[in-house]
N, C-alpha and C positions, 0 to 999 in steps of 0.2 A: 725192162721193167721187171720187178720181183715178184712187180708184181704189180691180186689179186689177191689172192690165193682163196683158202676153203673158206676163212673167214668172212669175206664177202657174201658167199651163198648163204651160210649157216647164220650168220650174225643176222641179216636184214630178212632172212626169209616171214618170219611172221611181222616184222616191224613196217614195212612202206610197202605204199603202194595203193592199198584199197581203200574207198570213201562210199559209205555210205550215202546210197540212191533213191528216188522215188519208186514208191508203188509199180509194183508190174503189172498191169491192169485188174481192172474193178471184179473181176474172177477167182483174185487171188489175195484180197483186201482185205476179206475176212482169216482168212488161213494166217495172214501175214500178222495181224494184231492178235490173234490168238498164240503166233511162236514166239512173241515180242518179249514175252516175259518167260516161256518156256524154255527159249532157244536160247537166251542170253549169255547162259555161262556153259552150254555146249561149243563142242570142240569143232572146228569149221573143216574137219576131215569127215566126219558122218555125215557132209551132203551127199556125197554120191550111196548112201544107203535109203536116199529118197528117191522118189518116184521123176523124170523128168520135169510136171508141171509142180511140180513142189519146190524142185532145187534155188530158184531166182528166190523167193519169200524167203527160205530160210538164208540164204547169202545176205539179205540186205536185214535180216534183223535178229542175224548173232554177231555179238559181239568179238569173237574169238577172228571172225574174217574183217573186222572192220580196221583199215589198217589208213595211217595216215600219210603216207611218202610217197610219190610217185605219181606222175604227169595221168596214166593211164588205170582205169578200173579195171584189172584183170579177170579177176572173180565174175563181174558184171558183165562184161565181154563175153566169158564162157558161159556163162548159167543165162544171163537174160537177153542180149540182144543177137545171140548167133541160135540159130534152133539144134538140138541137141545131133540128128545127123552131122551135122557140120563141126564134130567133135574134131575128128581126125585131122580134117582141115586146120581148125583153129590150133591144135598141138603143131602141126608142120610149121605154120607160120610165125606161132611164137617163139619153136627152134630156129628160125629163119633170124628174126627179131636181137634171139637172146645172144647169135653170133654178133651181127650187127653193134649191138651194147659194147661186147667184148672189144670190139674190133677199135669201137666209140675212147674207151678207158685205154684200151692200149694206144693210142694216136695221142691223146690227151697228156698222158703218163709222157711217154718217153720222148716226144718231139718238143712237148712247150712246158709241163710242169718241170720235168729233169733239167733241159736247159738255163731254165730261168732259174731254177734253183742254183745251178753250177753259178751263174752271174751272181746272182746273191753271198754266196759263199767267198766266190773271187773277189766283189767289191770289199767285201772283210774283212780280207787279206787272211782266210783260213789258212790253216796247212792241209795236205791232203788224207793224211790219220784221219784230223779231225772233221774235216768234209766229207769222209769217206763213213764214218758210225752216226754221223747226221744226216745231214741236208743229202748227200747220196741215197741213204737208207730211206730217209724219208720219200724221198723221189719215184725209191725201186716198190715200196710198201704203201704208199697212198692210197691206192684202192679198199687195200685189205684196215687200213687205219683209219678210214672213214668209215668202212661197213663195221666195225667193232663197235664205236663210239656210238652210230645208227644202232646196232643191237641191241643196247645194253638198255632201251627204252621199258624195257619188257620184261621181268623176272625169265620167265622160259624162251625170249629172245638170246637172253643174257648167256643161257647155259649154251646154247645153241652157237653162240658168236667162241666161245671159248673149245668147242667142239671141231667148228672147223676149225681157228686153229692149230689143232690140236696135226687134223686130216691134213692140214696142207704145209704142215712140219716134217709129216713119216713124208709126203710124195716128195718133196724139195730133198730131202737129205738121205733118201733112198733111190728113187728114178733121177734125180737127177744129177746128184752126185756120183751114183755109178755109170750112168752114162757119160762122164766127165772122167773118168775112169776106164769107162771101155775105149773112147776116144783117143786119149793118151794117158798113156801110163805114167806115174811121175812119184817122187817122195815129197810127201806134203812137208810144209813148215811143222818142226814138232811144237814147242810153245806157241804158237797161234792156234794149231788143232786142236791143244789138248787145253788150250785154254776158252774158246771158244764150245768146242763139245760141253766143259764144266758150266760156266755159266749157262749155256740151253738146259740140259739138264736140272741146274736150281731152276730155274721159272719153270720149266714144266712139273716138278714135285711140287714146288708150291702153288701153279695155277689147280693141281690136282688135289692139294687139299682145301682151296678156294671150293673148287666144285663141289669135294665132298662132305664139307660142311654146311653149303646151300648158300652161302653169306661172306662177306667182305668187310671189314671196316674202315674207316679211314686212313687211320693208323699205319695198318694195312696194306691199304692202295697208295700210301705216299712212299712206304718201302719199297712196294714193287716197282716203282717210277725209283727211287733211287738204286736198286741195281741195276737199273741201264744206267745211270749217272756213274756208278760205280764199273761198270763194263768198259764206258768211254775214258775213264780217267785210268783205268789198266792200258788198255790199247795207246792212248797218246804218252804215258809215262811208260811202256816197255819198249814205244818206238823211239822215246827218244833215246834211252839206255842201249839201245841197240846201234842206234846212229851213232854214237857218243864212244861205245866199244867200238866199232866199227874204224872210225876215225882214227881211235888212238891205235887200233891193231893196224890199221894199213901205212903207219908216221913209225910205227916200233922196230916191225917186220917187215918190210918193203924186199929185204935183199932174201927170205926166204918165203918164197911163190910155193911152197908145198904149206905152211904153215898155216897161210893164208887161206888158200883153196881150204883143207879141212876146216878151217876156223867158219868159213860161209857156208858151210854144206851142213854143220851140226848145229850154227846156232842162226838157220836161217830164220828170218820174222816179216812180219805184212812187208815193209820196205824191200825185201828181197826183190819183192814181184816189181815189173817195170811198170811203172806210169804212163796208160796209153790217152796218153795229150796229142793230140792230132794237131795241134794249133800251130807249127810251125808248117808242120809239113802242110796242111792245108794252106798257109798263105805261100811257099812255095809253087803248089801245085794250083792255086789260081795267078799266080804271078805270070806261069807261061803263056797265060790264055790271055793275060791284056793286051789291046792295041799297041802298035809300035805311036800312034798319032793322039794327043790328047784329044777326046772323044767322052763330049757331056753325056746323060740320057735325059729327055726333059721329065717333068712331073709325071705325066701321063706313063710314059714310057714304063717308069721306076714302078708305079703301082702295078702297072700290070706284069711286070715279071717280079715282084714281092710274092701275085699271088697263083704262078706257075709253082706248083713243089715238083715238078719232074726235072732233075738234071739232064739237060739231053748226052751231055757226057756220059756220064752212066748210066743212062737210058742205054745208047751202043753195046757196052758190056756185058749186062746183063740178058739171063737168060731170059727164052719167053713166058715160060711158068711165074718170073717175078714180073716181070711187064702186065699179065692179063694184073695179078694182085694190085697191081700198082696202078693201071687202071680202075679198078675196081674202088679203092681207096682216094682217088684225087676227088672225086666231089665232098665227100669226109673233111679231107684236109683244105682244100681251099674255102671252107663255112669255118672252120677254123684256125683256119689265118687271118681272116676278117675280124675275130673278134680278140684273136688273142697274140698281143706284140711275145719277139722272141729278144732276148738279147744274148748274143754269144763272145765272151769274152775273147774267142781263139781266132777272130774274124779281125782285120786290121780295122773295119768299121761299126766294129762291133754288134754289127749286122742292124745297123739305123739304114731306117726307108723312111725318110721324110712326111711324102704323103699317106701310104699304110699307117704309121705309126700315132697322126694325128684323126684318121680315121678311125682307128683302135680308143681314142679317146672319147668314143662317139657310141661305139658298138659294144663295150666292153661294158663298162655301168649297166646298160641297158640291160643285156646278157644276164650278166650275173643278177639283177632284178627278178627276171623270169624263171632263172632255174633256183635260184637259193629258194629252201623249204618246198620244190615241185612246186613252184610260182604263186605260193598263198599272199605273195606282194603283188603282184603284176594287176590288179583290179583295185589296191590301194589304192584312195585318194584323201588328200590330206583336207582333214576339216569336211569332208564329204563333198569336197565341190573339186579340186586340183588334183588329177592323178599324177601318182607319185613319179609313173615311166617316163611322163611330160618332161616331169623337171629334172632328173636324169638325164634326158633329151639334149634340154637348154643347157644345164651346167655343163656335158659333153661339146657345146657345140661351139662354146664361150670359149672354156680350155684349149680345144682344137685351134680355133681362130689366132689363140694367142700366139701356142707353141707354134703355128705356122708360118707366123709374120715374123717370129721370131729368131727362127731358125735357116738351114740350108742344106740341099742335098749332098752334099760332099762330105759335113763332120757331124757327127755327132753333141748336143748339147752338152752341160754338166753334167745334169741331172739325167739322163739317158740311163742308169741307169735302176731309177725309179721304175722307167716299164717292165724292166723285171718284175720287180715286186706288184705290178699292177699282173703282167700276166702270169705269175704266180696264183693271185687271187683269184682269178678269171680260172684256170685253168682246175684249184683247186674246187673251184664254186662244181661246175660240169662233171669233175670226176665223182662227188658226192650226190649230186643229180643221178648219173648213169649209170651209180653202185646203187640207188635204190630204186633205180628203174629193174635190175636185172633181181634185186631181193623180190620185187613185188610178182614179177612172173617168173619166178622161180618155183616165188610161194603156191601160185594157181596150178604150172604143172607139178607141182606135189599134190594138190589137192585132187586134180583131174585124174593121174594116173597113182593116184592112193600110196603115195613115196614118204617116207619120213622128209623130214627136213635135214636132219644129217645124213639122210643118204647123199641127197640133191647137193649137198653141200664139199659131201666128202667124194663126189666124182664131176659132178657139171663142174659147180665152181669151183676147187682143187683147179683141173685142169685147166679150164679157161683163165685161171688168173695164172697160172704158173708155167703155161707153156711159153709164156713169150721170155722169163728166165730161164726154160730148160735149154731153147736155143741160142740163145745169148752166151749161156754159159757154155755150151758145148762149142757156137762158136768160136770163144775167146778159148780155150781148150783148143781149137786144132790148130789156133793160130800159135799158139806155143809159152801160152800161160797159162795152163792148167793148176796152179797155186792161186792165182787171183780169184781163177771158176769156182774154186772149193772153199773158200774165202767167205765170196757171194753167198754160196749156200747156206753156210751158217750164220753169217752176219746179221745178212735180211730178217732170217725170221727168230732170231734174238730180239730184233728193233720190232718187229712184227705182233709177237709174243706182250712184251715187255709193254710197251707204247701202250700197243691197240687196247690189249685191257686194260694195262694202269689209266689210260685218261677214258675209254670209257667208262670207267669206274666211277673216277673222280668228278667228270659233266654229270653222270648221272646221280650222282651224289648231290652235289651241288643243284641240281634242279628238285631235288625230294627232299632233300635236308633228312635222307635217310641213309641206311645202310642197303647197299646191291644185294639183292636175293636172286641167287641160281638156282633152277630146275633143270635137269638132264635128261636126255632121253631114254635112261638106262642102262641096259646090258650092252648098247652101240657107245656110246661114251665111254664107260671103262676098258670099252678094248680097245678105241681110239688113245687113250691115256697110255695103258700098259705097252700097245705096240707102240708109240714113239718113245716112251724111257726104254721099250728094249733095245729098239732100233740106234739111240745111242748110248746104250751101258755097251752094246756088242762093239761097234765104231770104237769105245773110249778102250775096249780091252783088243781087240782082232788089230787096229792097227797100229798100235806099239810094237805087238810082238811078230807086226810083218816089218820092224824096221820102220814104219812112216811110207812105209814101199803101197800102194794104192797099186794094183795091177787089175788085170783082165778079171781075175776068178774072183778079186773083192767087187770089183762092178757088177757079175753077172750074183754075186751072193745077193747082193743089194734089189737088186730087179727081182730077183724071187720071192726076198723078202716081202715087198709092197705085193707082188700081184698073191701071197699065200693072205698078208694081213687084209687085201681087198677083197679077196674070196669071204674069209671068214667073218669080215661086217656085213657081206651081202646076203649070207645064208643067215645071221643072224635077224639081221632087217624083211626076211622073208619069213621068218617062224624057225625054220628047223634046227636053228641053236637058241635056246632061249635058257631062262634060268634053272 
């Protein structure tokens, strides 16, 4: 997964989550319509400047806390139904909670959204260039692409969503790159670094003068959406030029093996790095494991090992530090196999389950019903008498009946892969669900422990969305493609960058039929800005003239860097650097 990242915390933190509540007893009735008009356009960080039995009236009638995304009233939960001893408690559990979410997004992201996108892309007969600045990206940055789009609801949501990404730019291409670096040492691709480092750098000068102008136009946002358009059509036209040279140099020069060697090592590009497609070797490696005797499974059977996610194969292998996680994770993943089909193109069966799959017809609709909007449909009824999850219900159940009678456990239908695209949707529905579950009680442990929202943003959510890429990429680094790792780093939050604001721009354009206005958090924003254009003006100048050589002491520079730039947002965020 890429992801998260800062974006998530920062964008959604004042956007979802809280709803406005009843009256907190006839004690407090009077105080409450007296703040109604007072309180209104105060700032929902001055509640803890009130007294305990104060703090519940002013939550439920400023509007600065009144927030509309997310299943659960955070605010509400702190200030009016736990009594204020139970402070401490309530923080524990909503850190308990906010991991939980994480854990929720990353299962989401990388098992069923990613997958089913890989289908989607394969049924289109993409190329891997091009599935790799899309539908990849898109896969790795979903969290952080839904929490933007959520952000931008809000003028000072707005500024806040371009903040973290701002925060979870410097962590990705400073902690994680250099730990991809400390890992293994390697000479990067020159043209993809140095082409990649340039395009981050334009979005970030121009999300920087976005910010500090306060305002965006259409105009505008439809440019910043075309240099990612313009990013992808570099990347597919330099890979093909490459391929193309590549071709004609190893047809010219065949009989001289030293011409050749240097010709790959100076004009390496994305193609260099190997394609790790597992699909052969996967269907080898369940090849050895079939019966020597043909051997059905009945219906029953097949469902219920559809919805095991433990391989007991690699179950044996594995150490027991990942065994407890992986317990820990199956009740997770099997409510999520229930609702949401997977299709894998690298599977000889493309990974069709019969009965799952026509149950997925049943659960899915419904699903997505409840979480799209934090479920403002699930109590819809049509014409005020037929609820709407009913009918959901029935269409589900019709569907199912069909594809059941119609089908067979052994192949897959045509159309199989449609349910890609269904659990796409599905998957995508949840992940926007679960990015404003984690913005909503982000936003309350801000307001509880009196944190900016770009702090919360530039370390909770930074990390939490970004560590499941820092290991992935350091993985794929020991494994012996440390070009593909450093690749990732910059790719993702190019798409990240590019995407998340141009189309929250644009939705929220489109819903105001105005222009996006940005508020900043101040003296923390501009040093978030300035530390990621230094972070790669240094990168675009330090490694040419290492050669493209990426070593130890450029990782361990990199690490420094991030924890000198997280020092100095934290002392500013605390007072003792201010203007």
């Amino acid at each position: 997964m890429t992801p998260v990242p800062l974006s998530l915390l920062l964008a959604l933190l004042c956007s979802g989550g809280v709803t406005s509540g009843s009256q907190h007893g006839s004690n407090h009735s009077g105080f409450a319509s007296a703040m109604m008009s007072e309180n209104s356009n105060d700032e929902c960080d001055d509640v803890m400047n009130l007294s305990a039995a104060e703090r519940c009236a002013f939550v439920k009638n400023t509007s600065d806390c009144n927030m509309e995304d997310g299943f659960i009233n955070y605010l509400d939960l702190a200030f009016c139904l736990l009594p204020p001893n139970l402070t401490p408690l309530t923080i524990t559990l909503c850190i308990i909670w906010l991991l939980l979410l994480f854990v929720i997004l990353g299962l989401t992201a990388s098992k069923f959204f990613c997958p089913n996108l890989s289908a989607i892309s394969s049924s289109l007969h993409l190329s891997h260039n091009v599935a790799g600045v899309t539908f990849l990206a898109l896969g790795n940055g979903a969290p952080d692409i839904f929490s933007a789009i959520a952000a931008f609801s809000h003028p000072h949501t707005a500024g806040l969503a371009v903040g973290a990404l701002f925060g979870a730019g410097i962590f990705v291409t400073t902690v994680v790159a250099g730990s991809v670096a400390l890992v293994k040492p390697f000479a990067v691709a020159s043209r993809p670094f140095l082409r990649d480092v340039s395009f981050y750098m334009v979005a970030v000068f121009w999300t920087f003068l976005m910010l500090y102008r306060g305002t965006t136009t259409l105009q505008e946002t439809l440019g910043y959406l075309g240099l990612y358009v313009l990013y992808v059509l570099i990347v597919i036209i330099s890979a093909y030029i490459y391929s193309r040279q590549k071709y004609s140099t190893n047809m010219s020069i065949q009989s001289d093996p030293h011409i050749t060697a240097e010709f790959h090592s100076s004009d390496s590009s994305d193609d260099d790095v190997p394609y790790l497609n597992g699909g052969h070797v996967q269907q080898e490696y369940e090849s050895e494991y079939r019966p020597l005797l043909p051997y059905c499974e009945s219906t029953s059977q097949i469902l219920v090992s559809s919805l095991n996610p433990v391989d007991n194969r690699k179950w044996r292998r594995k150490p027991w530090s990942w065994r407890v996680l992986k317990l820990l994770k199956t009740p997770l993943e099997v409510l999520l196999l229930l609702c949401i089909p997977i299709v894998d193109p690298d599977k000889e069966d493309r990974n069709w389950r019969r009965p799952l799959n026509c149950l997925h017809l049943i659960t899915a609709p419904v699903v997505c019903l409840f979480a799209f909007q934090s479920g403002q449909y699930g109590d819809y009824k049509i014409q005020g008498q037929f609820p709407l999850w009913l009918l959901f219900l029935l269409l589900g159940l019709f569907l199912s009946a069909i594809v059941f009678c119609t089908t067979s456990n052994d192949s897959p239908p045509k159309y199989h892969p449609l349910f890609a695209l269904l659990g796409f949707v599905v998957s995508a529905v949840l992940i926007s669900a679960a990015a404003s579950e984690v913005v909503s009680l982000l936003h309350m442990l801000g307001v509880v422990l009196s944190l900016s929202n770009t702090v919360l943003g530039l370390t909770l959510l930074a990390w939490g969305n970004s560590i499941g890429d820092c290991f992935s990429d350091i993985t794929i680094a020991r494994q012996g493609y440390p070009r593909m790792a450093i690749s990732a780093c910059f790719g993702g939050i190019i798409f990240n960058m590019l995407f998340g604001v141009g189309l929250g721009c644009l939705v929220q354009m489109i819903k105001t039929q105005s222009n996006v206005q940005f508020e900043s958090e101040g003296l923390l924003t501009w040093i978030l800005a300035g530390s990621l254009g230094l972070s790669l003006v240094l990168s675009f100048i330090i490694v040419p003239l290492r050669q493209f050589h990426l070593g130890r002491t450029y990782g361990i520079f990199l690490l420094i860097f991030y924890a000198i730039f997280l020092l100095i947002a934290l002392l500013t965020e605390f007072g003792t650097i201010h203007n």
